[in-house]
N, C-alpha and C positions, 0 to 999 in steps of 0.2 A: 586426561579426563575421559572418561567414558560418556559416548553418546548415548542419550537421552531417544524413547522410539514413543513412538505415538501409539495410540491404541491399535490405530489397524496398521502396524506395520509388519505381518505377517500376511497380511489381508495382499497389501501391494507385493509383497516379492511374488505370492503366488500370483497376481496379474504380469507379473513377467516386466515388473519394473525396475531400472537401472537406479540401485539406491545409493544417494553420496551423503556424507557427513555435508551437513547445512546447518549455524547456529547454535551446533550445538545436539542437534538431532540428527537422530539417518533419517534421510528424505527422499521420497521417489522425484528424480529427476527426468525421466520420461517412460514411458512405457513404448511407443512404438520409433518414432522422431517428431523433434521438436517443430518439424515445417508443419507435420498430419495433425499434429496436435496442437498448432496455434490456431490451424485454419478450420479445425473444428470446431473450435469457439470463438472464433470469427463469424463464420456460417452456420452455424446449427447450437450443440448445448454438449460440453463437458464438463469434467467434476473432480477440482483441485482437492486434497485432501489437506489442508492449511492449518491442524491441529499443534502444531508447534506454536503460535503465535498465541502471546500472554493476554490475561484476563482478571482484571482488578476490579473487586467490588468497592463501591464507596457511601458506605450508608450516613444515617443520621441529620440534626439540623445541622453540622458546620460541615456537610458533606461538599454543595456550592461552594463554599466560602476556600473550600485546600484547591476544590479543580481551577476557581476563579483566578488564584492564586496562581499556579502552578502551569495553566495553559495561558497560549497566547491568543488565542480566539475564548469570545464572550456566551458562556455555558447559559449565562440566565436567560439566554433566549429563545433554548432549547423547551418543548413542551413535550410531553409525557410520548414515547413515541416516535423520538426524533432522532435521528445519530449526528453527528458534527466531527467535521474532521478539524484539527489542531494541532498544536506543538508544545514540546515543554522546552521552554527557552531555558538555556541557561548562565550564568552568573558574569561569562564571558564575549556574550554575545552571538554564541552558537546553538546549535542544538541538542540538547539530551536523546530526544526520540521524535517521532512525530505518532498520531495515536487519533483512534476513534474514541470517541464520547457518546454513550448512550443516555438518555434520560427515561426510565422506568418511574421514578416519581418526583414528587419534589425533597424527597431523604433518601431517594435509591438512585446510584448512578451505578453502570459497568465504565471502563476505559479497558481499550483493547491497544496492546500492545506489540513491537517487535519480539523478535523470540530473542534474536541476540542480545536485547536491551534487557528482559523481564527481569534481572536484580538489580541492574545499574536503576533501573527507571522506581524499581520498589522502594530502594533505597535514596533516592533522590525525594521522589515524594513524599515518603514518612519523613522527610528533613523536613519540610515544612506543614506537617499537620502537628504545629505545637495548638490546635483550638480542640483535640479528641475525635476528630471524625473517625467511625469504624472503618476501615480497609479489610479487605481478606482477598488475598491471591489464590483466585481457583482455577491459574493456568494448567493446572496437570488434574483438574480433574474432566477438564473441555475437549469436546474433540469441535471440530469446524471445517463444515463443507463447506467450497465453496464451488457453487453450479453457474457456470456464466456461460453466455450465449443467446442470438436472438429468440431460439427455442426453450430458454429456461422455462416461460408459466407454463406452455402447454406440456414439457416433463414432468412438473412438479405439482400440476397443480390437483392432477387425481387424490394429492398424498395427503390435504390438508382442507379444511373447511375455509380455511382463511383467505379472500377475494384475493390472488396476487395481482391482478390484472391493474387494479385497481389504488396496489401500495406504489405510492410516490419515491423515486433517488431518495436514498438518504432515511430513509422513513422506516421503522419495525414493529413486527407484531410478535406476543406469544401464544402458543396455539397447540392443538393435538398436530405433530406432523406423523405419518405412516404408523398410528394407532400407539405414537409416546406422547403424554402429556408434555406440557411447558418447554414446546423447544422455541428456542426467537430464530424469525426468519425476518432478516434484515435485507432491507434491499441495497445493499451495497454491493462492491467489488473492485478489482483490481486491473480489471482489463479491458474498461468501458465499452464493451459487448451486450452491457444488461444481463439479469440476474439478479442470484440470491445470496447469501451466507447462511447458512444455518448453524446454529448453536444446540451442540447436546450431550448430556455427561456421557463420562467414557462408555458406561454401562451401558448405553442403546445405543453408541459409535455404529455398530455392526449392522445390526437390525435396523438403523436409517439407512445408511450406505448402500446394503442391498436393498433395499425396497425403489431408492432414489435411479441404481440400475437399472432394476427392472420395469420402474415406470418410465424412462428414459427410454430403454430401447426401441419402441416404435419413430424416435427421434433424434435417433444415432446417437447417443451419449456414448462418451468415449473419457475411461480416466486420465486427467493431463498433469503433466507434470512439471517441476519449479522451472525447467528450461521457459517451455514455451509462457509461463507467467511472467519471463523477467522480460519473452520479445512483445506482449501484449501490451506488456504494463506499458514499455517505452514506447511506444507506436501514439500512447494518448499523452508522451511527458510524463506521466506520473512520474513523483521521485521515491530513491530508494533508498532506504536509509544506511550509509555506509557505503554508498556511491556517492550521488549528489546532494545528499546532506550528512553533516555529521556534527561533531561537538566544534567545529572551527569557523562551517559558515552561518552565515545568519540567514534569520525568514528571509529578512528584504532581499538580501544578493540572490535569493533562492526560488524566487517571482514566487511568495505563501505573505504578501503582505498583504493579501484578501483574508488571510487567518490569524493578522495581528491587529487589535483591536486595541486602539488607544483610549478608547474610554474609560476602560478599567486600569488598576494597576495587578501588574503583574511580575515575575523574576525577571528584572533587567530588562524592565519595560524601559523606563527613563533615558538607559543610554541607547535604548533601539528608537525611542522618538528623536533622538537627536540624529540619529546615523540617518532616520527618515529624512529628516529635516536637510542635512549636510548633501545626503544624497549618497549613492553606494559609487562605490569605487568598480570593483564585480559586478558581475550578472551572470544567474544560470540563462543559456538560452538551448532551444532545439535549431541542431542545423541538419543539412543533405549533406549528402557528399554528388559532387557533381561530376568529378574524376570518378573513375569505377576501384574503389577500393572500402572495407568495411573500418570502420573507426573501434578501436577498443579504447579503455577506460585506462587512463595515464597517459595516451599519447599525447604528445604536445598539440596545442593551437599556436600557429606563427602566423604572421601578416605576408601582404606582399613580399616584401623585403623580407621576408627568413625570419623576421626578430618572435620568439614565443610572448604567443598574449594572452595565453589562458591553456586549460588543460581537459581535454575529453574526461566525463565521468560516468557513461553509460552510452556505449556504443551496440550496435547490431547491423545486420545486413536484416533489413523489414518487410517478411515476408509477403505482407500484402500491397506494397511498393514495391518489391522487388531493385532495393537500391540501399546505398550504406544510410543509416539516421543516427541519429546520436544527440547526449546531452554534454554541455559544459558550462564551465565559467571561463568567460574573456571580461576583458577589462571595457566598461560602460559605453562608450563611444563605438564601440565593436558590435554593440547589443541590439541594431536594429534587424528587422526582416529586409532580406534581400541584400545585407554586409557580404561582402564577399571574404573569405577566411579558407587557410589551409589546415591540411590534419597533415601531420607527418605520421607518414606510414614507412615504418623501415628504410627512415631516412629519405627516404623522397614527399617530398611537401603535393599532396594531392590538394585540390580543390573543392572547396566545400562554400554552400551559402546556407546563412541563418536565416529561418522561417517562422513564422507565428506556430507555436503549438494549439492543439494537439496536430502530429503528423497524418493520422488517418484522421478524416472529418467525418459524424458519425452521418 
């Protein structure tokens, strides 16, 4: 299959970017190293070029009624303006995707999706719009900043009339951004640094991106790449889809029962109220490593006694720790802060303890 390139992906080779197939697309994986570039936007404001990830329109009156449906978190309580993050449960107890929801009106939603997912996830939820809600997938005509870091308003905010200072987590506006009508800048992100997303057709990808540069550089803006997103995201727990969740575990084992809402009905709601009930067996948790070695994704978790109790799903050495972190699933009893747990690392069982997420406290 041939990858799939983003609009500005001539944009990145000439920044001198290392590009890998990701998803499906070629994607800048770093431009200088993943340490300079995590701790850039750690400390100051860089600028993810995250244009691969899908974007589904969902219009109409029975537009509510397929997300209601289809997510596990409750959309009617989103107001015009809002974004919510959620899951589309599926039939087995796992997960299809996990996804943002915006609400633009009370007939107008977007859902933002994985890039890996965008037809498994299109084709899932046109399964269940038998009530005519309009969909249009306008993943390939989006491109998607994302600008994170404690410096993001004062980079961005010469670029737009819209008060950033002022928009709440979770919250989005549409506006003139660097003299384009109607781009949404949403205050979300991936690597709880603070920031923005921006949303804008391919056709002004260019002419945002350089402008978003140039008002940056008094603020060291620096292009970053999927490496240092995957050690940011983990550093707050975030999960990723195809590490620590996928179509086998469920929300609850997945600590997202803050995004499964039993008041509504929803895809295999019914058997996840009772697994609530039952109680999970699993638990995603975040642990340290307390011996000096880094955790990758499939090593085993074993107890004292050697025996395996679960399995690393998103390992790193954390650069603003400066020690191994990592996510997994052990088995429930395992699951407190401060469990004492091994990671086998090439056959030798190192020491590791499970801690309250997120890893860096903001």
């Amino acid at each position: 299959m041939e990858l799939k390139k983003i609009a500005l992906n001539d944009v990145h080779e000439a920044l001198g970017a290392k590009m890998v197939p990701f998803a499906g697309y070629n994607m800048p994986v770093r431009y200088s190293s993943d340490l300079e570039e995590h701790n850039t936007v750690r400390n100051a404001v860089g600028i993810f070029d995250v244009s691969h990830m899908g974007e589904f329109m969902v219009r109409g009156p029975q537009a509510l009624d397929l997300i209601q449906r289809v997510t596990s978190n409750d959309a009617s309580k989103l107001a015009d303006g809002k974004v919510q993050y959620s899951c589309l449960p599926n039939e087995q107890g796992g997960i299809v995707d996990d996804l943002l929801v915006y609400r633009f009106g009370e007939e107008e939603y977007m859902l933002v999706v994985n890039a890996s997912n965008i037809d498994k996830d299109w084709e899932w939820i046109n399964k269940y719009n038998t009530q005519g809600a309009e969909m249009e997938n306008i993943s390939d005509q989006i491109s998607l900043f994302a600008v994170q870091g404690p410096k993001a308003i004062e980079a961005l905010q010469s670029l737009t009339s819209i008060d950033l200072a002022s928009m709440v987590y979770y919250t989005f506006d549409k506006g003139v951004f660097a003299g384009v009508p109607d781009v949404i800048v949403s205050a979300t992100g991936y690597t709880g640094a603070g920031g923005f997303e921006i949303y804008v057709k391919n056709e002004d990808a260019k002419r945002v991106f350089d402008a978003i540069m140039e008002a940056g550089k008094p603020f060291g803006i620096k292009p970053i790449g999927l490496g240092a997103r995957d050690t940011l995201r983990l550093e707050m727990g975030f999960c990723l889809y195809g590490n620590d969740i996928n179509d086998t575990t469920s929300p609850l084992e997945a600590g997202l029962g803050w995004i499964t809402k039993f008041d509504k009905e929803f895809t295999n709601s019914e058997n996840l109220k009772e697994q609530k009930a039952a109680g999970v067996s699993k638990k995603l948790v975040g642990f340290e490593m307390v011996d000096k070695a880094i955790p990758r994704a499939h090593y085993e978790i074993v107890n004292v006694e050697g025996e395996q109790v679960g399995e690393v799903t998103s390992g790193t050495m954390s650069p603003t720790l400066g020690k191994g972190i990592g996510l997994g699933y052990v088995q429930q009893e395992l699951s407190k802060p401060g469990t004492e747990i091994y990671v086998r690392v090439r056959n030798k069982d190192m020491k590791a303890q499970v801690v309250k997420l997120p890893f860096v406290k903001k």
